[in-house]
N, C-alpha and C positions, 0 to 999 in steps of 0.2 A: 496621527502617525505619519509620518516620512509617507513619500513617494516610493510607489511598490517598485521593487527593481525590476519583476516583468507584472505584465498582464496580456492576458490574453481577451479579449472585448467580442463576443459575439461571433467567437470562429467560424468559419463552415468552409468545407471542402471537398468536390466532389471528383469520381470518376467516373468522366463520361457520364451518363444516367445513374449512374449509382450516386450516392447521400452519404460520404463516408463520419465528416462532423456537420451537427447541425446546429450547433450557437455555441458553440463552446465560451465559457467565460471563468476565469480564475484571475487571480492575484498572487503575487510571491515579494517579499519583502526579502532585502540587504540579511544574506544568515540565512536563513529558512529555508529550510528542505522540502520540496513537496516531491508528490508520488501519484501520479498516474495507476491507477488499479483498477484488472476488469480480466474478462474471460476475453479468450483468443477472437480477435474480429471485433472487437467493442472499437477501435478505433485510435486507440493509447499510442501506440507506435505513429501512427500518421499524426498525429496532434506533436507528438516528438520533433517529426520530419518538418513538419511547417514551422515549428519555433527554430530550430535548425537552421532554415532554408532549405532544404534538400526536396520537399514539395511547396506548391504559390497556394493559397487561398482564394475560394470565390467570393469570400464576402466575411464581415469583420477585419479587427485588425489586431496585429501584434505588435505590442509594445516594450522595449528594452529601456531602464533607466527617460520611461517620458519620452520617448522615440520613437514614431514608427518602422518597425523593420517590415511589416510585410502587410499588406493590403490585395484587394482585389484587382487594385491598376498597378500597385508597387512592389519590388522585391530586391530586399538589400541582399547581397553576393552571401554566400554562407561565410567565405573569407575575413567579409567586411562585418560578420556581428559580434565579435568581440565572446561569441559562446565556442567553449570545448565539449568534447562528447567522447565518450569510452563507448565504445561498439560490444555489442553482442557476443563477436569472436574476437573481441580486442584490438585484431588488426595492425597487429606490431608487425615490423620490419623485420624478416628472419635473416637477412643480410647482416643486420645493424645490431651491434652491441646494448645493453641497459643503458648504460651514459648514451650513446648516440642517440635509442630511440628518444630518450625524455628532451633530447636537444636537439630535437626534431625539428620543433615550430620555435626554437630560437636562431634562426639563420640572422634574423634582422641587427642583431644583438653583437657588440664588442664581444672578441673573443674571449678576452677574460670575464667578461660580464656572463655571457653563457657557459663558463666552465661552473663560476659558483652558483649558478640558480641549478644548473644539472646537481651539482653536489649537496644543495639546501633539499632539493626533492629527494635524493637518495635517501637520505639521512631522516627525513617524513616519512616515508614510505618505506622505512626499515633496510635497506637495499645497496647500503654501502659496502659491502661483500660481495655483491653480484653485479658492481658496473662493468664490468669487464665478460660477462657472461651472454650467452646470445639468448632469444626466444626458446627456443629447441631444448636449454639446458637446466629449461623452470619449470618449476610448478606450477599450478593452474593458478593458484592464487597467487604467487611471487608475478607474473603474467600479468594479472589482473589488476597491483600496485602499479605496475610499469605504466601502465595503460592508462591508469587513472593519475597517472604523476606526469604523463608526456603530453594530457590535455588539462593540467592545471600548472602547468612549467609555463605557459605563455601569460597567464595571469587572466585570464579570461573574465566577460564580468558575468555571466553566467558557464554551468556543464552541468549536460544534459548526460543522464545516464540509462542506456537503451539493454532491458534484462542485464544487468552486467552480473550476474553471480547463476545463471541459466546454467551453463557447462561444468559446473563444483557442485559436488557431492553434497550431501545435505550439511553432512558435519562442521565442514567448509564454509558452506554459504552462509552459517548459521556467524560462525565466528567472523567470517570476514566481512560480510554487514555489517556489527558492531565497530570493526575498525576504520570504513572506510566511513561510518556515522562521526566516530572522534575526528576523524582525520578535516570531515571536512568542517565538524565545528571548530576545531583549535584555528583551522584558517579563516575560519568567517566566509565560507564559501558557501553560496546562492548555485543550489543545485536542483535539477528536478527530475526525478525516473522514471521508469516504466517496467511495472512488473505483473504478474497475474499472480505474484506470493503474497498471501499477505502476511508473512512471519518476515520478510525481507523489510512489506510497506512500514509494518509498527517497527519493527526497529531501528527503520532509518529517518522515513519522515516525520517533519513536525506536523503539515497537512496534507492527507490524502485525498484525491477523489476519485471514487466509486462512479467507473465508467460502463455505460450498458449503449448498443445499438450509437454512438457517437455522441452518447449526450453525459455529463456529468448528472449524477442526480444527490449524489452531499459531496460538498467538498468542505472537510472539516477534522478536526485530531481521531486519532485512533479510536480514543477512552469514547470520544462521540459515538461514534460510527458506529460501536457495540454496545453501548445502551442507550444513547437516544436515533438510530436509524430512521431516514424521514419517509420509506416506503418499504414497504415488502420487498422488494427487488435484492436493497439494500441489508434487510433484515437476514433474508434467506442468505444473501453473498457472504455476507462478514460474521465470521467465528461460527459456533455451533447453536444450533436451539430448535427446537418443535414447538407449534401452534395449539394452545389447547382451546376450547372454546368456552365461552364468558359472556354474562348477562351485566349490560349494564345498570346498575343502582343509582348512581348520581354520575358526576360527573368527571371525579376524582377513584371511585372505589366501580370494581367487577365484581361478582359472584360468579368463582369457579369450583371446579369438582374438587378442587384444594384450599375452597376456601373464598373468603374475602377479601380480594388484594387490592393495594394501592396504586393507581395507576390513570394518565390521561384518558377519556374515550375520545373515538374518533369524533370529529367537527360536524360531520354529517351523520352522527346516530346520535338515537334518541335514548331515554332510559327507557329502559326494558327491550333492546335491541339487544341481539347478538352479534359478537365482536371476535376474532380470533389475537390469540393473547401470547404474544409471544416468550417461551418460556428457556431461560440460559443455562447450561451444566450448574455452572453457579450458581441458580437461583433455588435447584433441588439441592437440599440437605439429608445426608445416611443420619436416619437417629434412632435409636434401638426404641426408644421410650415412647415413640410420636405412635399416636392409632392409626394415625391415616398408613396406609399399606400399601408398595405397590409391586409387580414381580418381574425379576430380572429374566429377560429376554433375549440379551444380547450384552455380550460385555467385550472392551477392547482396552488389554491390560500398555498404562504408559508409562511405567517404570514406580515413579513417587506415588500415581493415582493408577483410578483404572476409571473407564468411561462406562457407564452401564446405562442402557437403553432397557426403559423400565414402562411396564404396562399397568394402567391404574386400571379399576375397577368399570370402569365404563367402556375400557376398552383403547383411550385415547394412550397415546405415548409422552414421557417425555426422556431425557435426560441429564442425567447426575453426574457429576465426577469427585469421586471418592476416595480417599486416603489409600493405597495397598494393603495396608493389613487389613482391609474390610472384606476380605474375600468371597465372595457370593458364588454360589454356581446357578446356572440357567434353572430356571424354575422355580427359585426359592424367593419368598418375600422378605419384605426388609421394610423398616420403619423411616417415612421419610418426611421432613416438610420445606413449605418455603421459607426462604429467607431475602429477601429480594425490597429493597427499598422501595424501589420506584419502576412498575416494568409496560413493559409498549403495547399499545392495542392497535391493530388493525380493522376495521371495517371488512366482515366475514365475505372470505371467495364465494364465489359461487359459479355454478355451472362445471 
């Protein structure tokens, strides 16, 4: 494959005594979307900042198109790296018209040459009706085009995207994710974000990494992250599931209170160890016919489905997500089993 158009080699960055990254390492190829993901403090924003330029590095280096831009002795001007970035609050011009803002970072540029790249973004970003309109007189997400057209108007050879859908309502974030996903594949743009959604991360990137304490622990596609997860950390972070606990057989097959499933054991246990098994809404199946029994405890209706939080006989939990019309009330039993190809073991917590 090509030369990644960034990478990031061995990050780290601190303040003062504090360890904010501690080896940070990724890769991002020409197209490819990546995404930063992690709970507030994990360090996602600052790893933004130093690809940026906006914070130096103590150690590692970052790399653009084969270039060092930032080192522990080096650091290229944020001006001079050729990366765009849409802010949190957008940080448009409330002075400044839509055509003005997106022709913002074309000063350099013949004036006719900067009338039509301002009029090619419009016209991307759906916005040809509102170049004459100011900040004040948009919507959060007309805003929010603007913003992401006045840092890809310069042609940048990456943009960095810092929460950019944080302030839009759900409905909003939901749809406008998916646009500004087309938008930046029909241009072949090399972007990367930061979010703590992960309904914004699957939507938008092609790979994610799953940040805890400044450290990546997978950095890998969606469909990954939520069936093959390389730790607990990640298991517990990414989508829904509960732990049931499981005797190892071989090496390939558990024995659970549901049964005998397919699945790796951990590298460091032995057969006849016990293992916690991690189990996905998808993995339980509603079936009137199946013996195995277990009873609804909790349920949270989603419209198409509803989520039931279901107690087996031993006492452990898991959960199902189930058609609407299967409608259960608290306390009643239901017929359930697994369906699960292939599902993840952990090496049992303890203490």
């Amino acid at each position: 494959m090509n030369t990644p158009l960034l990478q990031l080699r061995h990050v780290r960055q601190r303040y003062g005594e504090q360890q904010v990254l501690n080896d940070l390492s990724l890769t991002l190829h020409k197209g490819e979307i990546g995404c930063l993901l992690g709970p507030s403090g994990c360090g996602k924003t600052t790893a933004l900042r130093c690809i940026a330029g906006f914070e130096p590095v103590s150690g590692g280096e970052i790399l653009v198109n084969d270039h060092c831009i930032s080192n522990a002795k080096t650091s290229l001007p944020p001006e001079k790296r050729q990366i765009g970035m849409v802010f949190q609050d957008y940080a448009l011009f409330p002075h400044l018209n839509v055509a003005a803002n997106i022709g913002f970072g074309l000063h350099r540029l013949p004036r006719s040459e900067r009338k039509v790249r301002v009029e090619e973004w419009l016209q991307i970003v759906q916005l040809e009706n509102a170049a004459k309109k100011y900040p004040h007189e948009l919507s959060g997400g007309q805003q929010q085009r603007v913003a992401l057209a006045r840092a890809l108007a310069p042609r940048p050879a990456l943009l960095l995207l810092d929460e950019p859908f944080s302030n839009l309502d759900v409905s909003l974030r939901e749809r406008l994710s998916l646009e500004v996903h087309d938008i930046l594949k029909n241009q072949n743009i090399t972007a990367i974000l930061v979010t703590h959604d992960q309904s914004e991360a699957f939507a938008i990137a092609d790979k994610i990494g799953v940040m805890f304490n400044g450290d990546i622990h997978q950095w890998d596609t969606a469909y990954n992250l939520y069936h093959q997860p390389v730790d607990r950390l990640v298991a517990d972070f990414i989508g829904q599931g509960m732990f049931l606990p499981g005797k190892i057989i071989d090496a390939h097959h558990i024995e659970t209170e549901l049964g005998a499933l397919k699945g790796n054991a951990p590298l460091d246990c032995t057969v006849g160890s016990i293992v916690d098994v991690l189990m996905r809404p998808d993995d339980i199946v509603h079936d009137d016919t199946s013996l195995q029994q277990a009873t609804v405890i909790q349920k949270a209706f989603k419209g198409a489905e509803i989520l039931y939080t279901l107690q087996l006989t031993s006492g452990s939990k898991v959960l199902s997500l189930v058609p609407s019309h299967h409608n259960h009330g608290l306390g009643e039993k239901i017929g359930i089993k697994v369906v699960a190809d292939h599902i993840v073991t952990f090496k049992q917590k303890t203490g």
